[in-house]
Structures are given as C-alpha cells and as structure tokens.
N, C-alpha and C positions, 0 to 999 in steps of 0.2 A: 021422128023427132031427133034421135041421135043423128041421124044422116044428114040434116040440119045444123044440129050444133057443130058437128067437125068439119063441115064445107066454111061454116062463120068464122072459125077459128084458123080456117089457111088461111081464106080473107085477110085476117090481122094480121097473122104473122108474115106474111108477102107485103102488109102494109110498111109493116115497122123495118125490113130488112131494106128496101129501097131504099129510105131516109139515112142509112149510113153512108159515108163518105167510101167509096173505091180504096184508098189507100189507109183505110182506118182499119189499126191493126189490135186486136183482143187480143188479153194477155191475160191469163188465169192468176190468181193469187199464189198463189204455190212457186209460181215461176222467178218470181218480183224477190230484190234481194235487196233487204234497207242496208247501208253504211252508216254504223251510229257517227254521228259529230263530235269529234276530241277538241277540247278547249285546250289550247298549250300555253300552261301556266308561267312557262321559264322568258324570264326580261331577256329582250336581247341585250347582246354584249355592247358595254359604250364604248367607244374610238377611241382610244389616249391619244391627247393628245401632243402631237411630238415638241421638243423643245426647240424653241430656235436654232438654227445654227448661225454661229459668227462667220460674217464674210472675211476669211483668208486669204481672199485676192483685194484688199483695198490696199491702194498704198501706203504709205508714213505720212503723211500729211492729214490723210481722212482719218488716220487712229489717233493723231494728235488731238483732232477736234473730237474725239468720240464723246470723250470723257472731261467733268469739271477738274479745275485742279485739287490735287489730293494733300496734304502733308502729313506724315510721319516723321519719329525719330526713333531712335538706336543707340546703342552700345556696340565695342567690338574691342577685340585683344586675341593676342598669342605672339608667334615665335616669329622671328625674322634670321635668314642667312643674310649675313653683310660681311663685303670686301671694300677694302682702300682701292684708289690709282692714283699712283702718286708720279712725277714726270721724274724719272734720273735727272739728278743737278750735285753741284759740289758746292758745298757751303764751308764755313770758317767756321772753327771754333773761336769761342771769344773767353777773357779770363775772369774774375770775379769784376772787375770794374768796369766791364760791357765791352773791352778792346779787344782788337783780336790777339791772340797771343804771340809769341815773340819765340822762336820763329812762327811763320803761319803752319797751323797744321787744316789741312781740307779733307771733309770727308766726303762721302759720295750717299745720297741718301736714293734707295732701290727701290722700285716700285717692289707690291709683294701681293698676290691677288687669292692669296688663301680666304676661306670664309669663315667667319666669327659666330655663334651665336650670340642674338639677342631677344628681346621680347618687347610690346609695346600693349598701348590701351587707351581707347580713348572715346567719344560719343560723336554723333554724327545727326543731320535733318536730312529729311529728304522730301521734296516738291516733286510729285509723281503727274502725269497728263497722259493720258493714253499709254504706249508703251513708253515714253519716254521720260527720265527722269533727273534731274541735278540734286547734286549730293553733295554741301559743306561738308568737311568734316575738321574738328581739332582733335590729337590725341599727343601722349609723351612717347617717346620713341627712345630705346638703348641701342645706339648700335655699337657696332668695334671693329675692328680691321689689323689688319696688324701693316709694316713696312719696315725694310733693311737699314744699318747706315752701316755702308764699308768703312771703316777708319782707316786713318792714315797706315795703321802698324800693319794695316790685313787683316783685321780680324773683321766677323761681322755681328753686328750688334742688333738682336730683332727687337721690334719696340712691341707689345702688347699693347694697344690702344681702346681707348673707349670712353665714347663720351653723349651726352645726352641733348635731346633735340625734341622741339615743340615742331609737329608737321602739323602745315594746314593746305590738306589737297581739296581741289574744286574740281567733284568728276562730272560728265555725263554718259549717263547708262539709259541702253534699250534693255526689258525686259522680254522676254516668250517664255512662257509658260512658268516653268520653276526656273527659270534660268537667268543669267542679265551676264552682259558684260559693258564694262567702260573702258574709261582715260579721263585723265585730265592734268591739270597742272598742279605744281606742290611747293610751295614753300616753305623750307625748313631754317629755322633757329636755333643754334647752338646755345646751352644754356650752363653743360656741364661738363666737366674732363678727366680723366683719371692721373692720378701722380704721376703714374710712368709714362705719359704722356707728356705731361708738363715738364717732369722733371728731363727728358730727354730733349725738348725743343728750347728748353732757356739756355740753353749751350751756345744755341746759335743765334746771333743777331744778322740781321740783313736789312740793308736799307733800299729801300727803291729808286726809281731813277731820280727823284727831286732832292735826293740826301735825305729823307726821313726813314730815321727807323720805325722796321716794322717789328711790333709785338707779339711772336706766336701767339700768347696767349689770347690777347683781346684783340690782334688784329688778324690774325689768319683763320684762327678758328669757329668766332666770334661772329664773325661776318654770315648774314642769312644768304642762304643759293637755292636758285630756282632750278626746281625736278619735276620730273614728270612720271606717274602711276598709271596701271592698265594693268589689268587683270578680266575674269568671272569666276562668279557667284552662284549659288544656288538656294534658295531659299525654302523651308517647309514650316509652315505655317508661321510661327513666329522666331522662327530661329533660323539661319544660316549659314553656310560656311562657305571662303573666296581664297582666289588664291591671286596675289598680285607680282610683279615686277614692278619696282623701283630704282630709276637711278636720277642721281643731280647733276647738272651742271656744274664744269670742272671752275673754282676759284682761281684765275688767273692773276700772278705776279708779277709783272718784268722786273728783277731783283737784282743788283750790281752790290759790290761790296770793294772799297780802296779800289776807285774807277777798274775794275773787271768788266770782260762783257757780259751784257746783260744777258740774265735766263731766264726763261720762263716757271717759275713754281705750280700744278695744277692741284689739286686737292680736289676728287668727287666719292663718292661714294655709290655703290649697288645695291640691293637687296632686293631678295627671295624673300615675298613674305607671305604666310599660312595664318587665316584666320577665322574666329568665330563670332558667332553675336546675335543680337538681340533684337527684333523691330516690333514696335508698339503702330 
C-alpha cells in the first residue's frame, strides 16, 4: 500500500514540474525586497517670468512713434555767470542840451569780458514723444557785465552794469535715461537797467547814419536780440538739475556823429548758467 501511494505521488509531482516554463525562475520570499513608494509633497518651482527688455538698437524714428504724446510742466531757477562784449569805438561826449561839447572831447568805450553774477527764475511746459521732447519756456533773468570807457584825460572809467530781461527760449531735447540734453533759440527782452548804467550812457548821443538819434536808453538797450541756449540735465524723479550756455546775438549799430566814419556799436552778452527745478 505505501509502495503505491509514493510511486502516485512521483506521478504528480513529475506531472506538475513539466508544466513550468524552462526559463521560469522561483524566487523564495525572503529574497524579494519591497521599495515603499514616497509621495513628494513639495510644488515644483514656477518660472519667473522675465521682463521685457526694451530694444536698444531701434533707431530715433521708431522711438518717436513708440509712445503717445505726453505733456508736463516745471519750474526752474538759480545762478548765472554773465560777461558784456562790447566792440571798441570812440564816442563824443555830449553837454546837458544833447550837443556835443565844445571842444569835442571822445572817449574810447573797451570791451571788458570779466563775469558778473546773476540769478534767474521762471516756469516752463514740456510736450515729450518717445525720447524726444520741445520745451517752451518763460522766465526773468538778472544779468550784469561790466565794460571800460578810456577818457579823454586817461583815466579809465569801469561801469558796473546790470539790467533785467524776460527770456523766451524754444528748446529741443532727447532724453536716455536720467539724462537729456538740448539747444534751441532765445529771445530775450530788455525790461530793466541800473543807474550806473543809465547814468553813464546818457553822456553819449550818437546818431546813425539817417541823422537820427539814437537813445541808449530806449534804443540800444531796449531792443529785443536773438540767442541761443544748450546745455544737459539730469533728472530724479521730480526734480532736476542742468547746466546751460547762453549767449545772444550781437545788436548791431552803424553809428556816425558830425559826418565821422561810421562804426560799428556791438552789444551781446554770455552766460554760464546752473540750475534747479521742479517737473510735475
């Protein structure tokens, strides 16, 4: 009976061992290694992302049209360095009843190119397009100067001068960054003069070449002349400070006196000017 049941039992077990596959490989429990599964809680990182950058190769034309037009206005004031240039000439004194005196006496008036302080102040608009910008502006201006007159005796005679003027310069400026620089043109108004001024040029009459006298006062001085401004600027946030160059066109006189030849009188002025200010 035993010798039975263990012949049955190679039977099966030869049965069941057939039916595995040649390459089918057992692997005991013991041997097998789980890896638990980690869930990774942490969000990945987002991208910033970057800001534009502005194209700094377009030319002046394509940044004109960048932008709509903008308007602002300002304030601005401070110091100006101002020198005379006056043309050497020789003028007549004249006596209280406008003649010239008897004998003549002619003095020699010297240019003198020392620099005066002054100060000024005034408001301005500005029409901004891309980087480029126009720039009314009105302000009062002080300047002074000084110039020689040799007299007849030899001595010389300096005049302290000074007198006041409405400028209206029309700049245009490019700006880059905090920066701008311009030019433009200026017309300047004479409005006001000091005694020593005055009182030194009513001495002299001159008439031009048609026989009409000319009035230092109201006619040489008097007379508006066109300048021209150019400077840069720099700007942070609402405030400013420029620095410019300033000078006018010289007032030209062809001036004869008891048929003399005629000379030329020039009258301009320069100025160094430092300033600060204000843009809304």
């Amino acid at each position: 009976m035993k010798l039975r049941l263990s012949v049955l039992l190679s039977l099966i077990t030869s049965s069941l061992l057939a039916q595995v596959p040649a390459d089918t490989v057992v692997v005991s429990k013991d041997s097998v290694k789980v890896t638990p599964f980690v869930i990774n809680d942490e969000k990945p990182e987002k991208k910033r992302k970057k800001k534009p950058q502005r194209d700094t190769t377009q030319n002046y034309a394509a940044e004109y049209n960048r932008d709509n037009l903008g308007f602002q206005w300002g304030i601005r004031g401070g110091i100006n360095l101002n020198s005379f240039t006056t043309k050497d000439i020789t003028v007549t004194r004249v006596g209280a009843n406008g003649n010239p005196q008897v004998p003549f006496v002619n003095d020699n008036i010297i240019s003198n190119s020392a620099m005066v302080l002054g100060y000024f102040g005034g408001f301005f608009v500005r029409t901004t397009r891309g980087s480029f910008y126009l720039q009314p502006e009105v302000f009062y201006n002080q300047k002074s100067g000084k110039f020689d007159i040799l007299q007849a005796d030899g001595r010389v005679k300096r005049v302290n001068a000074s007198y006041s003027v409405v400028d209206v310069p029309v700049l245009l400026g490019i700006r880059f960054r905090q920066g701008r620089i311009f030019a433009g043109p200026m017309l300047e108004f004479p409005i006001n003069f000091n005694n020593e001024l005055l009182n030194v040029v009513k001495t002299y009459k001159i008439k031009d070449e048609q026989g009409n006298v000319i009035d230092f006062k109201k006619d040489l001085f008097k007379r508006p002349s066109l300048g021209v401004s150019a400077g840069i600027g720099f700007e942070f946030n609402h405030f400013f400070i420029e620095g410019r160059f300033e000078i006018t066109n010289p007032i030209y006189y062809n001036i004869s006196y008891n048929n003399d030849t005629s000379k030329n009188l020039q009258v301009s002025t320069r100025a160094l000017v430092l300033a600060i200010g204000f843009i809304k």
